[in-house]
C-alpha positions in Angstrom: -59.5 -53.7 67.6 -58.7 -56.2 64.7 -62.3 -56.6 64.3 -62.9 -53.0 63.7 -60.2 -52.7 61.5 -61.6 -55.8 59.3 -64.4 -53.8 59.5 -63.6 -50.7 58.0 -61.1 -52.0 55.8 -64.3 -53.9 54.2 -65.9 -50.6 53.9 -63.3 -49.0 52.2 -63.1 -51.2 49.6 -66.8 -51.4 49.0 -66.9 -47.7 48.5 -64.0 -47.9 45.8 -65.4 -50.1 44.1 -68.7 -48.8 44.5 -67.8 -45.8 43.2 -65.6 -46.9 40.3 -68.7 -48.8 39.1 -70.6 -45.5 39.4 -68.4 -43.7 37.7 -67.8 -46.4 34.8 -71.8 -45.9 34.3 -71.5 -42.5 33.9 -68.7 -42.0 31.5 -70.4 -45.0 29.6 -73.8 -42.7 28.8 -71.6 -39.5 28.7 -69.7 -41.5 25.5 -73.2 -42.7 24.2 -74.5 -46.0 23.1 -72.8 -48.2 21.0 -75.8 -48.3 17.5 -75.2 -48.9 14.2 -76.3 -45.8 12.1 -76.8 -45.1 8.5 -78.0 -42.6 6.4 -81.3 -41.9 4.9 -80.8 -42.7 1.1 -83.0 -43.0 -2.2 -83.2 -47.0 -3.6 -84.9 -48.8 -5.8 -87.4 -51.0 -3.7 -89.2 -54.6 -4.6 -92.3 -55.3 -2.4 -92.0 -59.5 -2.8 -94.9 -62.5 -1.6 -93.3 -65.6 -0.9 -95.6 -68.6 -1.6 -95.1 -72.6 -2.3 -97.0 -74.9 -4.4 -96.3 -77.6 -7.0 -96.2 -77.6 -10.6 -99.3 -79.2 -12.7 -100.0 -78.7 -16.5 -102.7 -76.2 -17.6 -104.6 -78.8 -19.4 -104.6 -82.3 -18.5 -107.5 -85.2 -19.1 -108.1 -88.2 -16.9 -109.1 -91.0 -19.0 -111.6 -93.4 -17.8 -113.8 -96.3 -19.2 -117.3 -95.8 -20.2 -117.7 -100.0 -20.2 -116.3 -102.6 -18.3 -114.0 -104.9 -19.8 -110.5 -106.8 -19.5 -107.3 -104.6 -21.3 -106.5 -107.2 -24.5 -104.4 -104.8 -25.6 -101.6 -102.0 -23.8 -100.3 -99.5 -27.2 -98.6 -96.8 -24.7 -96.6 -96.7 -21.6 -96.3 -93.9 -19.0 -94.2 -90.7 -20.3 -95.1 -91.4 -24.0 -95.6 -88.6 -26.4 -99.2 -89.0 -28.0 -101.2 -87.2 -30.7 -104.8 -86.8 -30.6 -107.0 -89.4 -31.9 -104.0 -92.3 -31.4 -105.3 -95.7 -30.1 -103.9 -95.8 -26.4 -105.6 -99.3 -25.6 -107.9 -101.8 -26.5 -110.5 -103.3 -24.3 -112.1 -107.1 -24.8 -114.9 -106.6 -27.6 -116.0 -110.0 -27.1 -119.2 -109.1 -25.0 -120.0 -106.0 -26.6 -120.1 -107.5 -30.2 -122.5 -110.1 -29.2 -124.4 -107.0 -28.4 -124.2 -105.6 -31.5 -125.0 -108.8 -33.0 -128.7 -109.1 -31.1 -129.4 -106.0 -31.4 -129.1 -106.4 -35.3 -130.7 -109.5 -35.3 -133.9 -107.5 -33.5 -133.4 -105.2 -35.7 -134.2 -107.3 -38.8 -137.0 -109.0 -36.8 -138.6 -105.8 -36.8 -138.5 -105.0 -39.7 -139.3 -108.1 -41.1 -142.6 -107.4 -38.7 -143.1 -103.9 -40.8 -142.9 -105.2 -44.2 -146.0 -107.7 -43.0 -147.7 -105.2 -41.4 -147.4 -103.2 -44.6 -148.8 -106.1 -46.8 -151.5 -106.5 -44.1 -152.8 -102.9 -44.9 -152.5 -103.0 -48.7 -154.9 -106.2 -48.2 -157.2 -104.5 -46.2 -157.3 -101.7 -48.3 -157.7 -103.7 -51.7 -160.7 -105.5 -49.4 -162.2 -102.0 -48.3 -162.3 -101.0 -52.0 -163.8 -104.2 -53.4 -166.7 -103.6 -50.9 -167.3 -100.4 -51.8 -167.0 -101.2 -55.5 -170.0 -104.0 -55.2 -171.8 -101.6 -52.8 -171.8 -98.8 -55.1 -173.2 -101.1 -58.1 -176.1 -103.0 -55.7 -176.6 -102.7 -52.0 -178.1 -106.1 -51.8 -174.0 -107.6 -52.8 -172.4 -105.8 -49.8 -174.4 -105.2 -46.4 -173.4 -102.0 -44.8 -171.5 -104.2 -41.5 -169.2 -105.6 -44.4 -168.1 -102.3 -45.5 -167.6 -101.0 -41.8 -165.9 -104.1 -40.5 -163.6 -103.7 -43.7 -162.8 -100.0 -42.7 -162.2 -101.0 -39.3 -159.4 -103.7 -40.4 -158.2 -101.0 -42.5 -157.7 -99.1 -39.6 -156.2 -101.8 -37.5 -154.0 -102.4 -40.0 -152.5 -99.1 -40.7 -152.2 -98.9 -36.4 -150.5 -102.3 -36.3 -148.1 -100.5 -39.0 -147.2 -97.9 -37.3 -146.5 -99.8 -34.2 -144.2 -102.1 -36.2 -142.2 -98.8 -37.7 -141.8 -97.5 -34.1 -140.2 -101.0 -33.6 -138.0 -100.8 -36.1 -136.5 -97.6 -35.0 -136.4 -98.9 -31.6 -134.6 -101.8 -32.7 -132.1 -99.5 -34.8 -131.7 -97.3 -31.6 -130.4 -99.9 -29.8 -128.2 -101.5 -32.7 -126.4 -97.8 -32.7 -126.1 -97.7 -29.0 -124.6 -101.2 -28.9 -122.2 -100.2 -31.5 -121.4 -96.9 -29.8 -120.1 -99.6 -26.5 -118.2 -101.7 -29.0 -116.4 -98.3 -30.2 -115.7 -97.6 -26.3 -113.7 -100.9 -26.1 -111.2 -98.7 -28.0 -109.2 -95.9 -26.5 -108.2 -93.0 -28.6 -105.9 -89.9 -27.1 -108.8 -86.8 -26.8 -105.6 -84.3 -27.7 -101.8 -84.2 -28.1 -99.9 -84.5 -24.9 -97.6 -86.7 -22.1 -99.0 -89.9 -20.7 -98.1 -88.4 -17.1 -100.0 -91.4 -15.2 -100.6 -94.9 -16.0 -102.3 -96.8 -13.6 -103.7 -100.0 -15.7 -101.4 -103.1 -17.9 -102.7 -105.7 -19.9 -104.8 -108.2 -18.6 -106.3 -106.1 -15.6 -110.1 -105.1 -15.8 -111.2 -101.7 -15.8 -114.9 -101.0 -14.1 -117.1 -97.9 -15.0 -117.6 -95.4 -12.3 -121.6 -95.3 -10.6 -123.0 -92.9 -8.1 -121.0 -94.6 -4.6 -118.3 -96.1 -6.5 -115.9 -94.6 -8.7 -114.7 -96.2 -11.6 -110.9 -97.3 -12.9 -108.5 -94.2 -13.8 -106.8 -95.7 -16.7 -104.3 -93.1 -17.4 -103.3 -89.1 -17.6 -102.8 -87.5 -21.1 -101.2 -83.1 -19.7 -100.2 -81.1 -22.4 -97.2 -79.6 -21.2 -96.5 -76.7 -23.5 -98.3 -74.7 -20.9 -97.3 -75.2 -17.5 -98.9 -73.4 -14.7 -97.7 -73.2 -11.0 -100.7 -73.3 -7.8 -99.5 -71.4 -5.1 -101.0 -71.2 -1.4 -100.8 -67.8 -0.2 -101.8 -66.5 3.2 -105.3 -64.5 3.7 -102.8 -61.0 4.5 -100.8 -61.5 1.3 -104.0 -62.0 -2.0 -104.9 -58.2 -1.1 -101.6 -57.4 -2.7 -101.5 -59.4 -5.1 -102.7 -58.6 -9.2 -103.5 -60.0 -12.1 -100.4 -60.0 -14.4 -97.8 -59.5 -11.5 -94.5 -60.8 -12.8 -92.8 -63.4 -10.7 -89.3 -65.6 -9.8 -89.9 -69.5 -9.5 -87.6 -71.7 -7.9 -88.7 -75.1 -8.2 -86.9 -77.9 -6.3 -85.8 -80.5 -8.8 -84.0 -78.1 -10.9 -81.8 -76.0 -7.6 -79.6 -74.2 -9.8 -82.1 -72.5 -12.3 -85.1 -70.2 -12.2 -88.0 -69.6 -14.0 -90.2 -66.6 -14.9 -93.9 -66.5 -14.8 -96.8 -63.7 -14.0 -99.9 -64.4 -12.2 -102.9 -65.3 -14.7 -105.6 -66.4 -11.8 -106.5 -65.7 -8.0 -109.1 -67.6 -5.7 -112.1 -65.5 -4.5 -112.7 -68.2 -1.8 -110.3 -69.6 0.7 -108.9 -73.5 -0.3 -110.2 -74.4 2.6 -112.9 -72.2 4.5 -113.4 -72.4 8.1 -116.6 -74.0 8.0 -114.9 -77.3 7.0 -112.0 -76.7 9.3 -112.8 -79.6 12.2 -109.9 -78.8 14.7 -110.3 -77.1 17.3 -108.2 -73.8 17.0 -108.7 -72.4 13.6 -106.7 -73.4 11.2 -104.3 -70.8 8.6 -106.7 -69.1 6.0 -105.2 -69.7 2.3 -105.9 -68.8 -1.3 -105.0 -70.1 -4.4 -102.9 -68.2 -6.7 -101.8 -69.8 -10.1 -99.0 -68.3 -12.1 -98.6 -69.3 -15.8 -94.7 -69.7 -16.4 -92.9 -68.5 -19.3 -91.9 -71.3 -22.1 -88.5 -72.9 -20.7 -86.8 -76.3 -22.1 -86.4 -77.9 -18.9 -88.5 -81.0 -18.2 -90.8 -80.2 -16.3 -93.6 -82.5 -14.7 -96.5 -82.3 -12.9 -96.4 -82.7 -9.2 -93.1 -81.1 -8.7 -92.5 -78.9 -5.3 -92.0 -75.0 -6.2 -91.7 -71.7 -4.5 -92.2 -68.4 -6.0 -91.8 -64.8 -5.6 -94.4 -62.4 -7.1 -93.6 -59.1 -7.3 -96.4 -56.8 -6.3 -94.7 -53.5 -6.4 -91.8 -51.5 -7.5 -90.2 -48.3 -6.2 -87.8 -46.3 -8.3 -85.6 -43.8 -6.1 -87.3 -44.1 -3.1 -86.5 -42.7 -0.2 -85.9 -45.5 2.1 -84.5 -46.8 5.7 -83.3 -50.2 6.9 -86.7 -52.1 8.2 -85.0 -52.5 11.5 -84.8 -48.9 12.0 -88.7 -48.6 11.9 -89.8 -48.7 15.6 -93.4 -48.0 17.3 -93.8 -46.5 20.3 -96.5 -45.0 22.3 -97.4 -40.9 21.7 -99.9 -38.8 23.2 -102.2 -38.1 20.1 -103.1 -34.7 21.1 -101.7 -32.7 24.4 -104.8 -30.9 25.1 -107.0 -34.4 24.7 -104.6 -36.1 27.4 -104.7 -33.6 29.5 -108.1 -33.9 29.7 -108.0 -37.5 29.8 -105.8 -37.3 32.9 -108.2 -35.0 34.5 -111.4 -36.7 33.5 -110.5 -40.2 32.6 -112.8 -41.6 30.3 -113.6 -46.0 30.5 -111.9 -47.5 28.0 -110.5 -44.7 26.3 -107.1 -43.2 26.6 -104.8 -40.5 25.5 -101.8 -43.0 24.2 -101.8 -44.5 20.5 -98.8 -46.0 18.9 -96.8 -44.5 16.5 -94.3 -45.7 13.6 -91.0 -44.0 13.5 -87.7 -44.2 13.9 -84.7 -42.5 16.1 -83.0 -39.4 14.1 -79.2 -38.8 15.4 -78.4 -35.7 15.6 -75.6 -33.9 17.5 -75.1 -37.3 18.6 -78.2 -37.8 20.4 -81.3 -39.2 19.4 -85.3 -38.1 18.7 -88.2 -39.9 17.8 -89.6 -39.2 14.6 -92.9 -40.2 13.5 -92.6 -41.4 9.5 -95.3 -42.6 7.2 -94.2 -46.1 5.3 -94.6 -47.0 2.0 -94.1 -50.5 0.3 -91.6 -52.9 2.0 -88.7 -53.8 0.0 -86.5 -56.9 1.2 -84.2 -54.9 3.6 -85.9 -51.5 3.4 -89.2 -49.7 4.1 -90.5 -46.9 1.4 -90.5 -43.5 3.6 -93.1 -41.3 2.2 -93.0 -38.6 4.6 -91.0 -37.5 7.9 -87.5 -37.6 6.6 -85.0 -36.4 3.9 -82.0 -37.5 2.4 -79.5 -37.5 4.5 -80.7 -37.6 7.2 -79.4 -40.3 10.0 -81.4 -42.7 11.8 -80.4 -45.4 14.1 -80.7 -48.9 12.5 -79.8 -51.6 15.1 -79.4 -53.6 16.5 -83.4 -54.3 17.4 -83.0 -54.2 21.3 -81.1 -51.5 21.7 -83.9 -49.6 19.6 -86.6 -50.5 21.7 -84.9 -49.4 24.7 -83.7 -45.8 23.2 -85.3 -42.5 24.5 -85.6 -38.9 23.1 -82.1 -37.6 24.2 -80.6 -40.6 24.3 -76.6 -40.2 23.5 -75.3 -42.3 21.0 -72.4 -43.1 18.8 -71.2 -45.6 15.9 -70.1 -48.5 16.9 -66.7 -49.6 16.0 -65.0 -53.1 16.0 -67.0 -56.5 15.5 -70.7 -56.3 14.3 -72.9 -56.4 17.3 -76.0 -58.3 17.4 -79.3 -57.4 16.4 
């Protein structure tokens, strides 16, 4: 008998509760679900591509040797201001003014050797003529092998002359070109600009570059009145991207300024296309995009870490909903078509396709409206068609969305914010 009692009093209480549960539940969706709502406004929306690169200068030279010497002299150091055409360094001359010294010496040697070939010509033409002259006044003086042997040393001679002339402009050829690496063993600035590198002091050798080995950097001259910022952006973000878009730097030595620019160039290849990707999953496809930033006084340098935001589209008084709001869900795309579908199924092919949209309130419950999107601002989407001002969506939190159907009962929620 206790037993039995136990029994049902275990019953009892599991129906109570049971019920209470049951009937918490349903006065829970008779109230609605607890969404945030807002109404359907008009904005002003800014469509924004994020990107980072670094900061380099739009004109820079790398200054190398063209000979191979020891630095006698060091005129600059690194984060000098120099003007075009200033000596930046001197190189060791001793080796290449020897040069210039033989090849003047050959130079004189030939044309010491044309002045005799000249005299050797005039002699053999005096002879020629002196041979003709007796010739012409009795053949028995001059035979005729004299004259032609005379003619033929002419010849010679004025051959031998020419030869020597070639010489001499040989020998000047290589006077000008030994000259030309004595002027090398001085190194001017080729414009105005920052010594942004330095990577040589005195008494170190510099090497010229050849075809396997490269030869000594010596040092960086950047002109920095022009300063130019080279962005990485994904593959899905160059299409809307366009010449001249304005754009907000923020570069990370300076964290309490920013800095204006627009976009002045963009990469028709990728920076690094798959074909020289060598991992095994394929790497993130990027472009280069290089803004040109407005003149500013801060002191910039070249290598500096930077992110930017181009703006690639502007919306005055659009309509517009929260981005959260915008949902997709799955619509039959025509009745008639998935009715047939059902009845005659067709591989691969079916009567569902998704559709954007978001969840209108009205009367306090909730129906899916299709909507067509515009640009995305930072918070908001561009609504070009399907709603009005006014009008009420639901926009959040995210979960809650996704699990709302056409009918649905909701209300505002009140008290803390709840999560998205």
């Amino acid at each position: 008998m206790q037993t039995r009692t136990k029994v049902l009093i275990g019953v009892v209480v599991v129906v109570v509760f049971g019920s209470a549960a049951a009937l918490s539940v349903a006065k829970s969706r008779d109230r609605g679900l607890d969404v945030r709502m807002e109404a359907v406004k008009r904005r002003d929306l800014v469509q924004i591509v994020t990107a980072s690169g670094n900061i380099r200068a739009r004109r820079k030279v790398d200054i190398s040797s063209d000979v191979s010497a020891k630095v006698s002299e060091l005129l600059v150091k690194e984060g000098q201001d120099v003007k075009e055409g200033q000596v930046l360094l001197r190189l060791d001359p001793a080796q290449y003014q020897a040069g210039v010294s033989r090849a003047e010496a050959a130079l004189s040697q030939s044309m010491a050797d044309s002045a005799r070939q000249r005299a050797n010509l005039i002699q053999a033409q005096r002879n020629l003529d002196r041979f003709l002259a007796l010739r012409s006044r009795d053949s028995l003086l001059v035979s005729a092998q004299q004259v032609d042997d005379a003619r033929t040393t002419l010849q010679v001679s004025q051959a031998q002359l020419k030869s020597a002339e070639f010489g001499v402009s040989q020998a000047r050829a290589s006077l000008d070109q030994a000259e030309d690496q004595l002027s090398k063993t001085i190194i001017r600035a080729p414009m105005d600009g920052k010594i942004t590198r330095l990577n040589v002091d005195q008494g170190e050798t510099v090497i010229i570059g050849t075809m396997n080995n490269a030869g000594s950097l010596i040092l960086t001259i950047s002109d920095l009145s022009v300063i130019e910022v080279v962005l990485q952006v994904d593959e899905t973000d160059v299409p809307q991207i366009a010449l001249g878009d304005s754009a907000t730097v923020r570069i990370d030595a300076f964290p309490n300024r920013t800095f204006s620019g627009r976009v002045t160039e963009i990469g028709n290849s990728a920076i690094k296309p798959p074909s020289q990707q060598t991992t095994g999953q394929q790497a993130a496809i990027d472009f280069e995009v290089i803004l040109t930033l407005d003149p500013t006084e801060a002191p910039l340098r070249p290598d500096l870490s930077a992110t930017a935001d181009i703006v690639t589209a502007r919306r005055t008084d659009a309509l517009a909903v929260p981005i959260i709001a915008l949902t997709v869900r799955d619509q039959a795309a025509d009745s008639s078509r998935a009715d047939s579908l059902e009845e005659n199924p067709v591989p691969g092919e079916t009567a569902k396709q998704e559709v954007e949209g978001v969840y209108v309130v009205k009367d306090g419950k909730v129906k899916f409206t299709p909507v067509k999107v515009g640009i995305a601002g930072q918070e908001y989407f561009e609504i070009l068609s399907g709603l009005s001002v006014g009008d009420t969506v639901v926009a959040g939190p995210y979960q809650r969305i996704r699990q709302l159907h056409d009918g649905d009962a909701v209300k505002q929620a009140t008290g803390p914010q709840i999560s998205s």
